[in-house]
C-alpha positions in Angstrom: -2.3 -19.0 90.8 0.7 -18.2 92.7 1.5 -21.7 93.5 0.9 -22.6 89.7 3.5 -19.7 88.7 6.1 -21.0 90.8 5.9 -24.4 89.5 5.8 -23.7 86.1 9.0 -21.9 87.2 11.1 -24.8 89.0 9.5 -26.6 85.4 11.5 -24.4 83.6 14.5 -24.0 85.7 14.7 -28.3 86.0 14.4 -28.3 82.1 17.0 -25.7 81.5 19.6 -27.2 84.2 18.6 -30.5 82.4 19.4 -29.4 79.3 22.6 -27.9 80.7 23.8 -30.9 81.9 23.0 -32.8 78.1 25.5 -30.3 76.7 28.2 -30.7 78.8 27.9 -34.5 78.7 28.0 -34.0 75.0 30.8 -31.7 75.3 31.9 -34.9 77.4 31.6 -37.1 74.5 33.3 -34.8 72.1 36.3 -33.8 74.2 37.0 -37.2 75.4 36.5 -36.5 78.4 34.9 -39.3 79.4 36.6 -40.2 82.7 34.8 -36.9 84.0 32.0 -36.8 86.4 28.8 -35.2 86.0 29.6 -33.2 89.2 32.9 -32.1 88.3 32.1 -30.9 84.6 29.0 -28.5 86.8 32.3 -27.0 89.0 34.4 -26.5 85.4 31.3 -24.9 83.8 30.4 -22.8 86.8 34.1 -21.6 86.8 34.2 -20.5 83.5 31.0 -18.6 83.8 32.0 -17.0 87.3 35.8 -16.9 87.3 35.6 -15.3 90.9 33.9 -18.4 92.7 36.1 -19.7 95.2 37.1 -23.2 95.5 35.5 -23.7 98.8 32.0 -22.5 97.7 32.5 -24.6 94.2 33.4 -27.6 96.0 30.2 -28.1 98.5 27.7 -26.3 95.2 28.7 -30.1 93.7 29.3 -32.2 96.3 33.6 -32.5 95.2 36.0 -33.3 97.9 37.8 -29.6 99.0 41.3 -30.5 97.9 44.4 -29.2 95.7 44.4 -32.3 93.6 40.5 -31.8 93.0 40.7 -28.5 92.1 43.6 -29.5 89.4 41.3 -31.9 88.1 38.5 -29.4 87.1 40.7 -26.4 85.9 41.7 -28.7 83.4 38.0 -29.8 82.5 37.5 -26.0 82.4 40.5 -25.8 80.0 39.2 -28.1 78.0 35.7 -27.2 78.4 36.4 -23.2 77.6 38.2 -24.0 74.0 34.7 -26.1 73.0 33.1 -23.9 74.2 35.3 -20.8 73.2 33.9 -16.7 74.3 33.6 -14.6 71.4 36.7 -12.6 71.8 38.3 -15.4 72.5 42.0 -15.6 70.7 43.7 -19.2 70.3 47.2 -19.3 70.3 47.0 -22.6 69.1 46.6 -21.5 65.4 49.4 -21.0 63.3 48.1 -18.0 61.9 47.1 -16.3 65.3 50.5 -17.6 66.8 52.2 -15.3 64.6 50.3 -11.8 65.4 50.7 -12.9 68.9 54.7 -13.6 68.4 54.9 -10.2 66.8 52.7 -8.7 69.1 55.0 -9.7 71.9 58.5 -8.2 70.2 55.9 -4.8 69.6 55.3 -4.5 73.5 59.0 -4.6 74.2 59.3 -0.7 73.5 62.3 1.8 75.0 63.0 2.2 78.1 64.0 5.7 79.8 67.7 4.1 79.6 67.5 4.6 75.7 69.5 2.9 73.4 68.9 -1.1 73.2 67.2 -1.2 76.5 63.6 -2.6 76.1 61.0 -3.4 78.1 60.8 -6.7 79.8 58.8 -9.5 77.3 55.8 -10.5 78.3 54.4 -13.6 78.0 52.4 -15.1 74.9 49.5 -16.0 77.3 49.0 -12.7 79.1 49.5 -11.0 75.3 46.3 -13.3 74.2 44.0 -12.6 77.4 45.0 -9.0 76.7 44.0 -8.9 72.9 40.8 -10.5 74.0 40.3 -8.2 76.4 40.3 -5.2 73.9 37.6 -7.4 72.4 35.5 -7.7 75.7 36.0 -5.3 78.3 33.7 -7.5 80.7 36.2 -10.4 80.0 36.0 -12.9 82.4 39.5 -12.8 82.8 39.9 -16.2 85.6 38.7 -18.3 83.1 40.9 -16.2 79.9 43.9 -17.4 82.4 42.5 -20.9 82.4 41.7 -21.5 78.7 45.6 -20.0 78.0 47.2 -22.2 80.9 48.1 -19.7 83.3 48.3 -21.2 86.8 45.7 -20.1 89.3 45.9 -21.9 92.5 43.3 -23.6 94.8 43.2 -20.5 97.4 42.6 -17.8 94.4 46.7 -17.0 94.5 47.7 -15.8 91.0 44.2 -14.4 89.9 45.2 -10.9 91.1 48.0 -10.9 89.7 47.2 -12.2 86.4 44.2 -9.8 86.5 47.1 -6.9 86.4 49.2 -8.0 84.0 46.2 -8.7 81.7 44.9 -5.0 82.2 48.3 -3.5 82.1 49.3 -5.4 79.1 46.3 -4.2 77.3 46.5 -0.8 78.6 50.5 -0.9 76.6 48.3 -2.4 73.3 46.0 0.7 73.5 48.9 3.1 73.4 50.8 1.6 71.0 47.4 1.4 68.9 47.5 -2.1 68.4 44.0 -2.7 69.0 42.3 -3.8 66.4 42.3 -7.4 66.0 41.5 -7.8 62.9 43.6 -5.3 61.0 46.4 -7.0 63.5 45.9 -10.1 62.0 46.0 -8.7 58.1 49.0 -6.5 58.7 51.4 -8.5 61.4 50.5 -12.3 60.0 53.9 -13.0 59.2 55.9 -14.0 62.0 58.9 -11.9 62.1 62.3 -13.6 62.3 63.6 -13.6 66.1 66.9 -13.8 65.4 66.9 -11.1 62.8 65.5 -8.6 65.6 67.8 -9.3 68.5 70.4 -8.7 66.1 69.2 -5.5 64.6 68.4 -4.3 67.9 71.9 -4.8 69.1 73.7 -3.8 65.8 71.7 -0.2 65.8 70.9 -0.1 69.3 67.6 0.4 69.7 64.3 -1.4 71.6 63.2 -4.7 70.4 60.1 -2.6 69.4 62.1 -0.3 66.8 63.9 -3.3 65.3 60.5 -4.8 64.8 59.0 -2.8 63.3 61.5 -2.2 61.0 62.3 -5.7 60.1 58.6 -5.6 59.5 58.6 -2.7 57.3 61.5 -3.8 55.1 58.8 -7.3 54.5 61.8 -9.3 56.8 65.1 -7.9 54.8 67.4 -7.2 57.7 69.9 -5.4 55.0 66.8 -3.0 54.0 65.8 -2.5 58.0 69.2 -1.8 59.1 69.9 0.9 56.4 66.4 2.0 57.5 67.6 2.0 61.0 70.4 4.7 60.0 68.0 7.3 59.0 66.9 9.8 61.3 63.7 8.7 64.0 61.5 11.3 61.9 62.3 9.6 58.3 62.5 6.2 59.4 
């Protein structure tokens, strides 16, 4: 009975690994991706389930050659892979629509400094703004494979996932203060993309953070006349 158990388990383990492999050669077909091998689209899968697998351990689970250009090769299957095959939470940049929230998002995290006056915080980039928005969408984010689908580099030896881990976490930690963390009220009240150009100068005119001159550029519906005579009100009546 025993033996019989076990084998109707293997059964089911071949028939789900099988069926496994008949997506991803469909997701093959579809992504034209057709210069893949069967081996390498296993590694780019397995990645984006398991972001912390090293490269080493990867390489010999599929038989690939333990190399920089190799791994390359299937971060960019995953890339590809991960936006067919897209989490959830997941938040594509890509979209004109979601481009904008994300732009706006950015100018909205460059708040005051303790220097006061123009001084702002340092801008962070739209990738690590769009792992973090995800990530107040999935606290269990796998966030290796977040930095993948948004093209942030993560080398061969697992340099740049700690980092990127941080600046995802801190970055979201700076949306949860700032109460910008629901996504979809973001995306009905910030889908315009503010005007860039409009900002810096309001910030510089009235000296205050990139923030501040966002926010009232976006107040005034992107009238920099109405936002600056906003600006020269009192913080409380603004």
């Amino acid at each position: 009975l025993e033996r019989a158990a076990s084998s109707k388990m293997q059964v089911a383990l071949l028939t789900a690994a099988e069926a496994d492999d008949a997506l991803l050669l469909q997701l093959r077909e579809a992504g034209s991706l057709k210069k893949a091998s069967l081996p390498q689209l296993r590694a780019a899968r397995d990645f984006l389930a398991d972001g912390e697998v090293g490269w080493a351990e990867l390489a010999a689970r599929h038989g690939i050659l333990q190399s920089a250009g190799a791994w390359d090769a299937t971060i960019k299957l995953a890339r590809r892979i991960g936006w067919l095959r897209p989490p959830a939470a997941a938040v594509d940049e890509a979209e004109p629509a979601t481009a904008a929230v994300l732009s706006n998002m950015q100018l909205l995290l460059q708040v005051a400094t303790a220097g006061g006056g123009s001084s702002s915080r340092s801008e962070t980039a739209i990738a690590t703004v769009a792992i973090a928005a995800e990530l107040l969408g999935d606290p269990g984010l796998n966030i290796p494979a977040a930095c993948v689908r948004h093209g942030v580099t993560i080398g061969h030896l697992g340099s740049g996932r700690k980092s990127a881990r941080e600046r995802a976490e801190r970055t979201r930690a700076a949306l949860v203060e700032l109460g910008l963390t629901d996504w979809e009220a973001l995306k009905r009240q910030w889908a315009v993309k503010l005007d860039r150009p409009a900002v810096k100068a309001l910030q510089q005119r009235h000296r205050v953070s990139v923030a501040e001159a966002a926010r009232a550029l976006h107040a005034a519906a992107g009238d920099e006349a109405a936002a600056g005579a906003a600006l020269l009100l009192p913080p409380r009546l603004r």
